[in-house]
VMD Tcl script that draws the C-alpha trace (Angstrom):
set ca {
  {0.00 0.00 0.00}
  {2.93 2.30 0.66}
  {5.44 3.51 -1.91}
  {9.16 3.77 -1.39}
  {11.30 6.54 -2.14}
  {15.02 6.92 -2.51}
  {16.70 9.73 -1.21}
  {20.35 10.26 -0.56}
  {20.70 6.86 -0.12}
  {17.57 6.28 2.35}
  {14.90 4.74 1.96}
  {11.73 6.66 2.73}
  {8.53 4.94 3.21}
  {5.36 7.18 2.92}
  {1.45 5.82 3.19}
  {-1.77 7.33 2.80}
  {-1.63 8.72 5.97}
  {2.24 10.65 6.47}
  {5.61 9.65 5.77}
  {8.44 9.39 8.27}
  {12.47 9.11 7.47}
  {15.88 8.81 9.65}
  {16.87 11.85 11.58}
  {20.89 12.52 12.93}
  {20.18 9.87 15.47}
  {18.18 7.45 13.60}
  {15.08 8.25 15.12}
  {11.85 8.73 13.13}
  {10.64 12.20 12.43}
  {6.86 12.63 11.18}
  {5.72 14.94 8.67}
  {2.74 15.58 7.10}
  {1.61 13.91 4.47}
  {1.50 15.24 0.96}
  {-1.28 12.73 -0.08}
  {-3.65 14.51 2.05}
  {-4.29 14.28 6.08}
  {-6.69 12.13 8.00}
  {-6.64 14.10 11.02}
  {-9.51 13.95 13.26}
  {-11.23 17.24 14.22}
  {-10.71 19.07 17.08}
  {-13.47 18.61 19.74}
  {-12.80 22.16 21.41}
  {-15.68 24.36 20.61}
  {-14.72 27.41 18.60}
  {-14.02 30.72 20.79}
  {-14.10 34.56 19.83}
  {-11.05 35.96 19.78}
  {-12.03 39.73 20.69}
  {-15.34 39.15 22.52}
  {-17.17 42.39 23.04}
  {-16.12 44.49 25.99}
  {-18.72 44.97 28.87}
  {-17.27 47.98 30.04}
  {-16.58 51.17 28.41}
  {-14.06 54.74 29.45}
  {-15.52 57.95 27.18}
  {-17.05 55.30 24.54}
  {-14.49 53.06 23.70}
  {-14.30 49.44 24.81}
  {-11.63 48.33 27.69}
  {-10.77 44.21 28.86}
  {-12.19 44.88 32.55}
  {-13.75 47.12 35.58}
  {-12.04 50.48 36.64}
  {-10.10 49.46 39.63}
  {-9.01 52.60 41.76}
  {-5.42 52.80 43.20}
  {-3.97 54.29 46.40}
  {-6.51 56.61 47.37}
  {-8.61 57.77 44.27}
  {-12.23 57.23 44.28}
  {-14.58 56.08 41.18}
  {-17.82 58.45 41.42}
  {-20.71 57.94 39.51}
  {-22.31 62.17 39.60}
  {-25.94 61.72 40.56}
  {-28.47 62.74 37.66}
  {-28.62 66.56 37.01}
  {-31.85 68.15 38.09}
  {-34.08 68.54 34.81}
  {-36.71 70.77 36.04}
  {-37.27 73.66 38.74}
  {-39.62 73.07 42.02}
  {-41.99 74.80 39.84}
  {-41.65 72.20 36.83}
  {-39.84 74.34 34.65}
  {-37.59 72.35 32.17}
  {-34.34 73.15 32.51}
  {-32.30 73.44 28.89}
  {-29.11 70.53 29.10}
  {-26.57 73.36 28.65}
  {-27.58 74.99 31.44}
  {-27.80 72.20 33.57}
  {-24.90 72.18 36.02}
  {-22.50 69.11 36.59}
  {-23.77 67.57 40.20}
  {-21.29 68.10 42.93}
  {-22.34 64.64 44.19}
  {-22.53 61.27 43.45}
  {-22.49 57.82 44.55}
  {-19.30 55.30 45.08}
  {-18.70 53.06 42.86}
  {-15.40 51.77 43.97}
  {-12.86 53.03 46.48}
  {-8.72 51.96 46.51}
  {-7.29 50.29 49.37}
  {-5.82 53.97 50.52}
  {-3.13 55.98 49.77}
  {0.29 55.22 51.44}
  {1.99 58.31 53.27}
  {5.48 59.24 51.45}
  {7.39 59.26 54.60}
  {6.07 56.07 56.53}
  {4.85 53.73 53.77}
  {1.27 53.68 56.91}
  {-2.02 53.66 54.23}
  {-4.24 56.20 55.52}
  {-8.14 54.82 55.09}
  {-10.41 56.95 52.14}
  {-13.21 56.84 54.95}
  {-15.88 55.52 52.48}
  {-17.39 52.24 51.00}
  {-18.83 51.14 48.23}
  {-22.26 52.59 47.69}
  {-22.16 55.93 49.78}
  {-23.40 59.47 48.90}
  {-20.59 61.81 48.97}
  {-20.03 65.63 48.23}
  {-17.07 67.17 46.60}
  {-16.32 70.50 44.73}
  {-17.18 71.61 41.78}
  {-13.48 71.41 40.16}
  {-12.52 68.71 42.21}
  {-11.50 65.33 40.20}
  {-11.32 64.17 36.67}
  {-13.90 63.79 34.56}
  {-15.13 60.82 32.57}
  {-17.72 58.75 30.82}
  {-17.67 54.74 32.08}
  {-20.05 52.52 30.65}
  {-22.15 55.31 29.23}
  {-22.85 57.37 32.79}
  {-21.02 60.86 33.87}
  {-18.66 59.57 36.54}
  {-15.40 61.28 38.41}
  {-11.94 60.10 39.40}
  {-11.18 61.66 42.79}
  {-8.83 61.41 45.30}
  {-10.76 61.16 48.95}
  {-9.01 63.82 50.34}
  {-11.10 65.70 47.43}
  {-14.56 64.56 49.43}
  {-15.62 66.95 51.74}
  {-18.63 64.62 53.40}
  {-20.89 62.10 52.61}
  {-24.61 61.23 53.53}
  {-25.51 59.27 56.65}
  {-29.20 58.63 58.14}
  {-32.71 60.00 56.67}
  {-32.47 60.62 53.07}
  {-29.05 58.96 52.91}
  {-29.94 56.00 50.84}
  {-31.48 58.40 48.22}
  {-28.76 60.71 47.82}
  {-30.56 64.11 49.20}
  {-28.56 66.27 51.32}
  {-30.14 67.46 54.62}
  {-28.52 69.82 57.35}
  {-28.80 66.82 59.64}
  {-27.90 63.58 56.79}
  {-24.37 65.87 55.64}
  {-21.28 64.12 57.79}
  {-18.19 65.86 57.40}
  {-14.56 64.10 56.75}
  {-11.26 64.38 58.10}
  {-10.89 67.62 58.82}
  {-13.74 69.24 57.14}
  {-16.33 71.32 58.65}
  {-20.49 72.22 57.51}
  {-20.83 75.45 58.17}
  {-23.76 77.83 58.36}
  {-22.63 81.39 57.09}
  {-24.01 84.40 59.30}
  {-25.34 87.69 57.87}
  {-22.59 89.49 55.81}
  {-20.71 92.34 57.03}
  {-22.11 95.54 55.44}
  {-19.31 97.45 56.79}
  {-15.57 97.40 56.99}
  {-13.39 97.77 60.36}
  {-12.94 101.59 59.30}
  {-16.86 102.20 58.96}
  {-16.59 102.28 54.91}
  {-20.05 100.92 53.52}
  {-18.94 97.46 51.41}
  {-20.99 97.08 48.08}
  {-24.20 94.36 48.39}
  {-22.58 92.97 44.86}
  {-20.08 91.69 46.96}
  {-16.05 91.03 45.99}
  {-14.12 88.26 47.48}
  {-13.81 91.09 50.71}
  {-16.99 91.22 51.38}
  {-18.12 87.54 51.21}
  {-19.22 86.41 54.76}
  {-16.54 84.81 56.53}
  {-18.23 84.61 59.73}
  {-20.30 81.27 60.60}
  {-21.85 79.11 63.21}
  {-20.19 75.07 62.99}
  {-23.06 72.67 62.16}
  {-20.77 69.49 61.89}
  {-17.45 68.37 61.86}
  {-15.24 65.78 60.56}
  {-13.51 63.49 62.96}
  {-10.01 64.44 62.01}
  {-7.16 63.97 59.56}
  {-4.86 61.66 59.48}
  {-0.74 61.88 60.85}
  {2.07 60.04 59.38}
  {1.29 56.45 60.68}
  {-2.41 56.78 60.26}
  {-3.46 58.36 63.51}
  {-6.44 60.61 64.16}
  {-5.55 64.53 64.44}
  {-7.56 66.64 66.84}
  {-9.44 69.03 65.81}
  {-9.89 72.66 68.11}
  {-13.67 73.19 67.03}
  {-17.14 71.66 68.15}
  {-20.71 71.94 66.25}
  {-22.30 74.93 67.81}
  {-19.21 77.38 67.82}
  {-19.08 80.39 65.99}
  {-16.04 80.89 63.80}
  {-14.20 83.50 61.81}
  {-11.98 81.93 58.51}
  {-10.35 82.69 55.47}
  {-12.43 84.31 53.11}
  {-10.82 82.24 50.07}
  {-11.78 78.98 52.23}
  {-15.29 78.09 50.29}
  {-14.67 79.11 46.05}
  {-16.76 76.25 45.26}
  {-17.68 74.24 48.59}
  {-21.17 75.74 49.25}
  {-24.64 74.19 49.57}
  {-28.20 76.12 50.17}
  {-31.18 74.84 52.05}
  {-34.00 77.27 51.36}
  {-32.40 80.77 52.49}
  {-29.90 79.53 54.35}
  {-26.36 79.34 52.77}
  {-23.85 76.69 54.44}
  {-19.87 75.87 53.25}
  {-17.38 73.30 53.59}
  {-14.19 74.27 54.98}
  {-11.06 72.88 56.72}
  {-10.22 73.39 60.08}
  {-6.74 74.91 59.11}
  {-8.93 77.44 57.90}
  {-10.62 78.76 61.00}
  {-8.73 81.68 62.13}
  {-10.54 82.03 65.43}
  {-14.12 80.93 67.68}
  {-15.96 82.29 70.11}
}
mol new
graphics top color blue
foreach p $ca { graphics top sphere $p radius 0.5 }
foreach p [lrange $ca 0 end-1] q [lrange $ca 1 end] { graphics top cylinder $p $q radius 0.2 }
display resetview
């Protein structure tokens, strides 16, 4: 059934099947046959190479979840409000990006420079937080507005009555690290010289006087340690009049800003 070739001196015996001749050490090498193969199919079912992605960053496909490192935060912005109390539409353009939103995933904590100690982000998965305006880096995951923050960027997140839906009460707003909720006071309408300051209002003659609401429970020291911090809900405080640019928050006519304690200048 086979035929036999001569080559170099060697015999070479091919069949329907493959044909074989002497290697260096006399072994058998197999190639395949030029007569055609009878090869049995592979049983492995057939797999996509590229299968489609599940998860998208600003609409184009990546292999797996956004996983936050060292202390960044993935935010998912809560919807932007669509109409007034009144049920006025509001047009898209002038619908303003929501300075909060919901955790989506948290990294294990940033590691301090000096000691190598990872300081906690203070948040899980799945709570309310608040942040500024220009606080964090933008982007579009799996088709939703989302942020990539770092925690010391949050200035408090929801806990208690309302929590769970993501509306911010006086009493639901819990300040972190060393953040404050404060209430602002009437604004100064005069200068220390008796000079009337203009109700437009400039940077001097924001209100920098306020009553403490809340407070955070402290920042962290080099091996991950609670600091102190000198103020208690109820005082009144005087701070920096830069301290609140975009960390404000109004419930009906009262106007309220985050600050940080190294801010407060003095209580009484």
């Amino acid at each position: 059934m086979g035929a036999a070739l001569l080559v170099a001196g060697s015999i070479l015996r091919a069949d329907a099947r493959h044909m074989r001749w002497p290697d260096a050490q006399m072994g058998y090498l197999v190639a395949p046959s030029p007569f055609g193969s009878c090869a049995r199919p592979s049983s492995r079912p057939h797999t996509r190479l590229h299968a489609e992605s599940e998860y998208t960053l600003n609409g184009r496909p990546i292999e797996g979840p956004l996983r936050p490192v060292g202390g960044v935060l993935l935010v998912r912005r809560k919807e932007p409000i669509e109409k007034t109390e009144g049920g006025l539409l509001i047009p898209t353009e002038s619908q303003e990006k929501q300075t909060i939103g919901q955790v989506v995933a948290s990294g294990p904590g940033a590691l301090h420079p000096q000691t190598g100690v990872r300081l906690p982000t203070d948040v899980t998965e799945g709570d309310w937080v608040l942040f500024g305006q220009y606080d964090g880096q933008n982007i579009d995951y799996n088709g939703s507005d989302h942020v990539l923050i770092d925690s010391d960027n949050i200035v408090a997140k929801l806990s208690g009555e309302g929590a769970e839906t993501g509306r911010p009460t006086p009493t639901n707003i819990a300040p972190l690290r060393d953040c404050l909720l404060v209430k602002l006071l009437e604004p100064e309408t005069k200068s220390a010289g008796g000079v009337i300051l203009s109700p437009m209002g400039t940077k001097e003659s924001e209100p920098i006087n306020g009553k403490v609401i809340s407070v955070g429970e402290g920042g962290y020291d080099m091996n991950g340690k609670r600091l102190p911090i000198d103020v208690t809900s109820g005082d009144n405080i005087r701070f920096s009049e830069f301290a609140s640019e975009d960390k404000n928050i109004q419930f009906g006519d009262d106007k309220y800003v985050f600050i940080k304690i190294s801010d407060v200048m003095a209580k009484w």
